[in-house]
Every structure is written in structure tokens, then in C-alpha cells.
N, C-alpha and C positions, 0 to 999 in steps of 0.2 A: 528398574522400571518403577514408574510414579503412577498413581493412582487416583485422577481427579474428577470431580464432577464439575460442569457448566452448565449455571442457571443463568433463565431470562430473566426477566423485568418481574424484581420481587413484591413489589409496593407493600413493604409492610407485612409481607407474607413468610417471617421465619419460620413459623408454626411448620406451614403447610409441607414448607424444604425438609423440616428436621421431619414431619411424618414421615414422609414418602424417603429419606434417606436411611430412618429409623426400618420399614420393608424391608427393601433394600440389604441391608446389612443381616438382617435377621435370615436368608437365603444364601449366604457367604459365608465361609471361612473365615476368619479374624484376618489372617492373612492377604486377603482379599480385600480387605475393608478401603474405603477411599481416604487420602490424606488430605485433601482440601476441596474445598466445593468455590470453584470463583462466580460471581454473580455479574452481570453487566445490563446495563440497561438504566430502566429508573428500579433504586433500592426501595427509597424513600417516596410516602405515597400521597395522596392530591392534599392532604393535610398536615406536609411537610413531617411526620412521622418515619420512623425506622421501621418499627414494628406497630400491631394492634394490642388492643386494650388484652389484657391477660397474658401476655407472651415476656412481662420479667422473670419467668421463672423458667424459663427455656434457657436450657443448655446445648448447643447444637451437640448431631452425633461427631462430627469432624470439623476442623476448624475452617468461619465461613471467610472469606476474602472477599472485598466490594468494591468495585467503581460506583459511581452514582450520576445520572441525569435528571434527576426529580428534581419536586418542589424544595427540597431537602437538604439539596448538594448545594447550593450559596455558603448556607451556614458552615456546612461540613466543610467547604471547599477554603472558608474564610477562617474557620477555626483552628482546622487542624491541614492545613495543607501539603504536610509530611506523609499524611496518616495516623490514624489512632486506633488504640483495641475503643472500641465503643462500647463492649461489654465481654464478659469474658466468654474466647472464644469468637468471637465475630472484630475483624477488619475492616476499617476503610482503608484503603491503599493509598489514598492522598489523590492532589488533582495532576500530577504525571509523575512518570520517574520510572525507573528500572529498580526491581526487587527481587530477591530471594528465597523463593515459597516454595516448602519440599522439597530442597534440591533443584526447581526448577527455575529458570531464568524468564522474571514476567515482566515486559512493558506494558504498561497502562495509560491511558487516557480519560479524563472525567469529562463533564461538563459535555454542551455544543459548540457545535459550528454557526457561525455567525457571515454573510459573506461581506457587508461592508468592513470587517474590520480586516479581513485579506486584500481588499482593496487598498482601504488605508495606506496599508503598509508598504502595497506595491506603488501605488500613485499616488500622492497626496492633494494633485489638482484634479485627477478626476473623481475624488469626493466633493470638492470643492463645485467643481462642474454637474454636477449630479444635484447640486441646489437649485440649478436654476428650473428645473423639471415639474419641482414641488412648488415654487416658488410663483409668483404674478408676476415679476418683475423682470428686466432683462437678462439681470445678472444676481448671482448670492449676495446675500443682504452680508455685513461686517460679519455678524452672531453667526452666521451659517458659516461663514469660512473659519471664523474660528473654534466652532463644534467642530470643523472636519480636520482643523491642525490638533486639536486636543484628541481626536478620535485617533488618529494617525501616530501621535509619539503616547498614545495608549496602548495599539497595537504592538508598537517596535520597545519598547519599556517594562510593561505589564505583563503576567501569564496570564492574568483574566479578568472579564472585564465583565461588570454589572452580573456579579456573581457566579453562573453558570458556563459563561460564551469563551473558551480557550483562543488566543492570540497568534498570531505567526511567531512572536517572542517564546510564548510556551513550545511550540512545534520544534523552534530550532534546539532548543533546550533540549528535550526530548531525543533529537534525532543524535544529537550528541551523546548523551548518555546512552543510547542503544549502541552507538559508533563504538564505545569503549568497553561495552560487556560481552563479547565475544560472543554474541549470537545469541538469538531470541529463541526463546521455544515457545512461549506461551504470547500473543497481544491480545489486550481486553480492552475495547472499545464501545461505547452506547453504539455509535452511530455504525451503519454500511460505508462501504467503501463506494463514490460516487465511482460508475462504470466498470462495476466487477461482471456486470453479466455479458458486458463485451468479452465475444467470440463463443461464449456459452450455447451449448445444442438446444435447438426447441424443447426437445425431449427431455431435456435435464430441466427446465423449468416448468413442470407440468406443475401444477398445485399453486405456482406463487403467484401471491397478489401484488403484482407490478405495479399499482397506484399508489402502495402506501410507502413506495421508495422514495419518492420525492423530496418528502418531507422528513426523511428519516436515515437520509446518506450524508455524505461531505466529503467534497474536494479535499478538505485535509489532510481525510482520513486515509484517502485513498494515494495521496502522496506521502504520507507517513508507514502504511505496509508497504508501496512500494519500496523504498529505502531502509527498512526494517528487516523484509523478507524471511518471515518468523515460522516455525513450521505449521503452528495453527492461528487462527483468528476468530475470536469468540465478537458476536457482535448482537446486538440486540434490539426496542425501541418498537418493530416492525410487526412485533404479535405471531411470530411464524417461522416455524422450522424451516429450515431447509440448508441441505450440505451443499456449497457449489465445487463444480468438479474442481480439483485440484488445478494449478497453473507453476509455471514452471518458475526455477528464481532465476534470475540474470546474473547473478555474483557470487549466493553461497551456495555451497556443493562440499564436494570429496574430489579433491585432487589425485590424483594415481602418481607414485611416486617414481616407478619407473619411464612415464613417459609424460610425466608432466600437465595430463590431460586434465578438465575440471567437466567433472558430473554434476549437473548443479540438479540439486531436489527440488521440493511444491514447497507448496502453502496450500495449506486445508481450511477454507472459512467455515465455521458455522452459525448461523442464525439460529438463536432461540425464541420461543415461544413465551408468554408471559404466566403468570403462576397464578394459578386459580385462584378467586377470592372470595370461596366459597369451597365449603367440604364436599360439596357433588360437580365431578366433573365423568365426562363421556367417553372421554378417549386415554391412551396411553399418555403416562407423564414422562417416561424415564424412556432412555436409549444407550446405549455404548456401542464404542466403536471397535472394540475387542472380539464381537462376537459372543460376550456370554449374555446367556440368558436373564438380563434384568428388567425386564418390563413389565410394569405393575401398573395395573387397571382399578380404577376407583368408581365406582358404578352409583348412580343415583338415590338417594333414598327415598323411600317407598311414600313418604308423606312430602316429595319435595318437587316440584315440577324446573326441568331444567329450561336455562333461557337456552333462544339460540347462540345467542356469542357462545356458551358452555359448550353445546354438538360441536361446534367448530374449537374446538381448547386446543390450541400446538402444542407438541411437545417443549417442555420447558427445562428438563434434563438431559444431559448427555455426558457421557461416561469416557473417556479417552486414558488410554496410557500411553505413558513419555518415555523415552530414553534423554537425561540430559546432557548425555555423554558421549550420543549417536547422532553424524549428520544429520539433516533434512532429508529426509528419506525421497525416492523419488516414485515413480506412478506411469503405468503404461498408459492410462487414460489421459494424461496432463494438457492442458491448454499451453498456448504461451501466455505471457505477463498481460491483463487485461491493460497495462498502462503502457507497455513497450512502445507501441508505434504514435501515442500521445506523447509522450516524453520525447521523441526522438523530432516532432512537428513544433513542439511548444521551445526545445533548444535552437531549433534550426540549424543544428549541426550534426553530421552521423557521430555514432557513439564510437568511442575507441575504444581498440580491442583491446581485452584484459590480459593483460601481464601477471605472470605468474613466479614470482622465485621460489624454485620448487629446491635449489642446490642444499636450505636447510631441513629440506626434509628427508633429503636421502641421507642412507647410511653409507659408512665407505666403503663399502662394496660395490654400491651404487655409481658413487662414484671413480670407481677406477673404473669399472665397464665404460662409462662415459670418455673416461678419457683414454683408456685405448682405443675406443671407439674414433673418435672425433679429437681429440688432440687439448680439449679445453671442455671446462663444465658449461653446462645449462645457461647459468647468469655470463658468463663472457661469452656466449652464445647472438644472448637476446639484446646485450650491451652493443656489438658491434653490429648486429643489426638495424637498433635505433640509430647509432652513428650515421651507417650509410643513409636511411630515409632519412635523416636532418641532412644530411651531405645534398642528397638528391633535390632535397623540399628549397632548398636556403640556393640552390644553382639555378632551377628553374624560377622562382622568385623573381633573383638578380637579370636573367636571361628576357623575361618580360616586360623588367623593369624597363631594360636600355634601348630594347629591340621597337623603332619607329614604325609609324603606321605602315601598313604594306603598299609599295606601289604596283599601281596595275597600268598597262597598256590601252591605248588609245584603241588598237586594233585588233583585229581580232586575231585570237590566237593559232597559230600556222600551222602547231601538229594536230589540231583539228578540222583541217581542211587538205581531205584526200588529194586532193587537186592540186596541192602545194608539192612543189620539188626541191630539192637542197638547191639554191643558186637562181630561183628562175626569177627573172625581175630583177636582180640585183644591177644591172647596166639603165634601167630605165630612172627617167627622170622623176621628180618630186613629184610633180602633179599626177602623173600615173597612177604611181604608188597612192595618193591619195585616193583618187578615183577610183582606184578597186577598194579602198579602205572604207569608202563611202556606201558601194552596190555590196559590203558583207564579204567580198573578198578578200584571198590575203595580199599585205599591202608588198611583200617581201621585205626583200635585204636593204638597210639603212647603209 
């Protein structure tokens, strides 16, 4: 088990984390003690700064780990876009990638979301069309369409652009490197996930300030943990705690190896609060998720008068331990995937069902009950089943291909009309036959 803290939006504020984890520690066992503190949000503060004046001399109590959205993160993001120790003891994590921190398996994202350069990438005429809006003219002037082809093979080229702003280039990068590290434990994101509070209870959102989402979510993001489906999601930017209830994953789980079944676990987000910048604050700083008692109160000083933004301070820590060696745990409370029924409208296709080759996971024991059972394993199972649906899909195909329009009758139809006998009419002439075909009777036998 790993032992981490999750801080918000530090601007500069090492001091204040190493106090308050300095507590902290001093209430614990050594054993106990936290192995890394990750930070998300903005690190760096409105003066492009890491830290405040007097804080070279700080030595964190555990080592810190950063993303960055600040004024801060161009340079950071331009210099060291790997990562770098930036002092000893404190990380930037780089502007994405998959890493190894304690044992624990971390995806990261820096920087923001931008929405013209997703556009870009997707259309490149409807950047180009998006000129004439700004523009007097009737159409985009030469300079405007080629700002929008330069925007466009910046997006599909570049991880980032005009310092801060991550690419659909950076995204698929990203999702690849997650694709090959065997499962996420930990994502660190600045931004919300655009439409995590779909399906969410009233009641579960009591406290949040739903106006400051807007400017502080993204589309990307939110297709980046969908496809990640990490056990937690540290996010930040927003000034304000809050856990949303757990949602379920679509793909990772715990397969049962007797019966092939797949339990799939959550994803836990949390939102932090931002770090006082100022040594009097009102409220609780710290929280875990373990249940032990850490929460430490920082109380005003007697010569200091607090603002209001201070009464209102979110919690800015939170405390979690990891298994990284244990599924994605699952949750009686769980939602489904706030993105499921998105994803399933935006493909326009229903999702197919997941296929499991479960035959290497069983031992052979397993396998001989199977095949006394049933005569063949699991995989030659599910193999001849896809046969027959392709068999089935690929006949009916052929079947509508060849089959002509349907033809339908002049008259009307005869085992609809009580009044119709097998034979009756059959002697009478044409014109008859028509004249009842005319008055809605049947016309009979031809």
C-alpha cells in the first residue's frame, strides 16, 4: 500500500504544503508517513514564479510531484518538457506522459485546453469558415485561411501550442502511452472533466460552485479519463473540494476466471482546493481517504483580520492510499460512465460487446472442467460464435442486396374481407371483378 497526498493549486506556495505536511507527520508513525505529495492545478504563481521569496531553503518533508497550468508552465513546458527535479526534492512531471512514482503508475497532463485547435484538427474548413463571422467581408480574407491551415497542421504536428494550450497531437500521444502501461492508478489533470456531474444526485453536489466549471473543464479531458479509466482523478483550477461519487469503468475490472465474467471498478475524482497564500486560514487544510484522523486546523492570528475569500478556504489536501498491484476497486454507490451514452451518440454506432480471452488465465484444472464440460475451451467457444454472426451478418447483407422492391396488389386483399369465399367470383368476367375492386370489395379469382 502507497501513501500519497493531493494538493491543489499551489501558486508559489511550497512553504505552506511542507508546514502543514510537516503536522501532519509529526501525529504519525514514520511508517505512516506519506511517499509523495502530487500537486495539480496552477504550481506556478501570477509572477511566473515556483515558489515565494525565502523558500530556497526549503526542503520538502516527502517528495513533491507537479503538473502545471500557470503563468510558469510555457517555460517549464518549453524547457523541460520530459520533466525535471527543479530543486531537490520537488518534480515537474513534464507536459504529458506516463510515469513511475512510488510504485505507483501516474498519467499526467499540463497546460490547457484550447477549443479552436480541436476544431482545427477535426475540420480544417470549418476554421477557415469561422473567418467570415469575425471578418466584414463575405468570405476569409487569403491571411485568415492560412492562420487556419497553419492552426490545423499545428494541432495534428505539435503537442503544444503558444505555450500552455495541449493539442489533439499531445492527446493521442498520451492515450497511447496509457494504452501500453497496464492500467492507471493515479491521473493528474489542471482541468475538470467537461460533464462529470452527468447523472450525479442533487444531493451530492450540495456546496459546489457550478459557475466556476465552465471556464475550468475540457472536452479533452474528459475523453482522455474516459479512455484511461484510472482508479482516481486529481483535478484542480476550480478553488474547491469536492469528491464526485464514484462511476463505473466500461473496460477495466477483474475478470473471474472460472466463468469468465468481468467486474469492472470506478474512478474516484477529486477536486482540490487552492493553497492559502497567507499563514491565517479558517478552515480545515488536510483530509484522507483512509479514515485516519489528519485534519489540521490553522486558526487566525490575533493581530490579523481574515478576508472573505480566507472563511471560504477548500480543502487543498487529501490523503489516499493505493494498491498498485489491486484492480480498480468497485463501489455500491457507483454511477454509470458520465461519457457512456455521449460516446455512444457522437459514434453513431452501438458499442460492441467486449470479448474476453479468458483460456490464459485459467489453470489446468480449469481447463479440463471446461472441457469435460463442453467439449472445447472458452476461445474456440467465442471463435465459433463470431463465425456464425459473420455467417449470419454477411447472408442477410447478400439477401437485401438481391431481393427487389416488393410488389403489391392493385386490390384489395381477400383474407381481409369476411365476406370473401375460396372460389366466389372466380366464373365472373373482368369488368365485374373490377367493379368490386373499385366499391373496396374483393375483386376474386384472376
Amino acid at each position: 500500500m502507497v501513501r500519497v497526498l493531493l494538493c491543489g493549486d499551489a501558486r508559489a506556495g511550497l512553504r505552506k504544503i511542507n508546514e502543514q505536511v510537516a503536522r501532519m507527520h509529526a501525529k504519525l508513525d514514520e511508517k505512516h508517513h506519506f511517499e509523495a505529495i502530487f500537486c495539480v492545478g496552477e504550481f506556478s504563481a501570477s509572477d511566473f514564479s515556483l515558489w515565494s521569496d525565502g523558500d530556497a531553503d526549503i526542503r520538502p518533508q516527502c517528495p513533491v510531484h507537479f503538473i502545471d497550468s500557470g503563468n510558469g508552465a510555457a517555460r517549464l513546458i518549453k524547457d523541460s518538457p520530459k520533466g525535471q527535479e527543479v530543486r531537490p526534492g520537488v518534480h515537474f512531471l513534464g507536459h504529458f506522459g506516463v510515469s513511475r512514482v512510488a510504485g505507483l503508475c501516474v498519467a499526467y497532463l499540463s497546460g490547457r485546453y484550447r477549443a479552436d485547435l480541436f476544431a482545427a484538427a477535426a475540420d480544417e474548413a470549418a476554421i477557415a469558415a469561422s473567418a467570415t463571422t469575425s471578418g466584414a467581408g463575405p468570405g476569409p480574407t487569403w491571411e485568415e485561411v492560412r492562420a487556419a491551415e497553419r492552426l490545423a497542421e499545428a494541432a495534428k504536428t505539435q503537442a503544444f501550442v503558444d505555450g500552455i494550450y495541449y493539442t489533439p497531437h499531445a492527446l493521442e500521444q498520451l492515450k497511447e502511452q496509457i494504452a501500453n502501461s497496464g492500467g492507471v492508478d493515479l491521473l493528474l489533470t489542471s482541468e475538470w472533466p467537461a460533464g462529470c456531474l452527468s447523472g450525479v444526485p442533487k444531493e451530492a453536489r450540495t456546496g459546489l460552485d457550478k459557475d466556476m466549471l465552465p471556464n475550468n473543464s475540457s472536452p479533452a479531458v474528459a475523453d482522455l479519463v474516459s479512455s484511461a479509466e484510472p482508479k482516481y482523478h486529481a483535478v484542480g483550477l476550480a478553488g474547491q473540494f469536492w469528491r464526485c461519487p464514484p462511476w463505473t469503468h466500461v473496460h477495466r475490472g477483474e475478470v473471474v476466471p472460472a466463468t469468465g465474467e468481468l467486474h469492472c471498478g470506478v474512478c474516484r475524482m477529486v477536486a482540490l482546493g487552492s493553497v492559502p497564500s497567507t499563514v491565517a486560514t479558517a478552515r480545515s487544510a488536510a483530509t484522507t481517504d483512509t479514515g485516519a484522523n489528519q485534519q489540521q486546523q490553522q486558526q487566525p492570528q490575533p493581530n490579523q483580520v481574515s478576508s472573505a475569500s480566507e472563511l471560504k478556504q477548500q480543502k487543498w489536501l487529501h490523503g489516499l492510499d493505493l494498491d498498485p498491484h489491486a484492480p480498480p476497486a468497485q463501489a455500491a454507490d457507483a454511477t454509470p460512465s458520465p461519457w457512456l451514452e455521449t460516446k455512444k451518440a457522437s459514434e453513431g454506432e452501438k458499442l460492441q460487446p467486449l470479448q474476453l480471452d479468458v483460456t490464459e488465465l485459467m489453470d489446468p484444472k480449469d481447463k479440463r472442467r471446461w472441457l469435460k464440460k463442453f467439449g472445447v475451451l472458452p476461445q474456440d467457444l467465442q471463435f465459433a460464435s463470431n463465425r456464425i454472426a459473420n455467417d449470419v451478418e454477411k447472408a442477410n447483407e447478400k439477401a437485401n442486396k438481391n431481393k427487389g422492391p416488393r410488389r403489391e396488389s392493385l386490390y384489395s386483399n381477400q383474407k381481409s374481407d369476411k365476406r370473401f369465399k375460396a372460389g366466389k367470383g372466380s366464373n365472373d368476367a373482368f369488368h365485374q371483378k373490377e367493379r368490386r375492386a373499385a366499391n373496396g370489395k374483393s375483386a376474386g379469382n384472376f
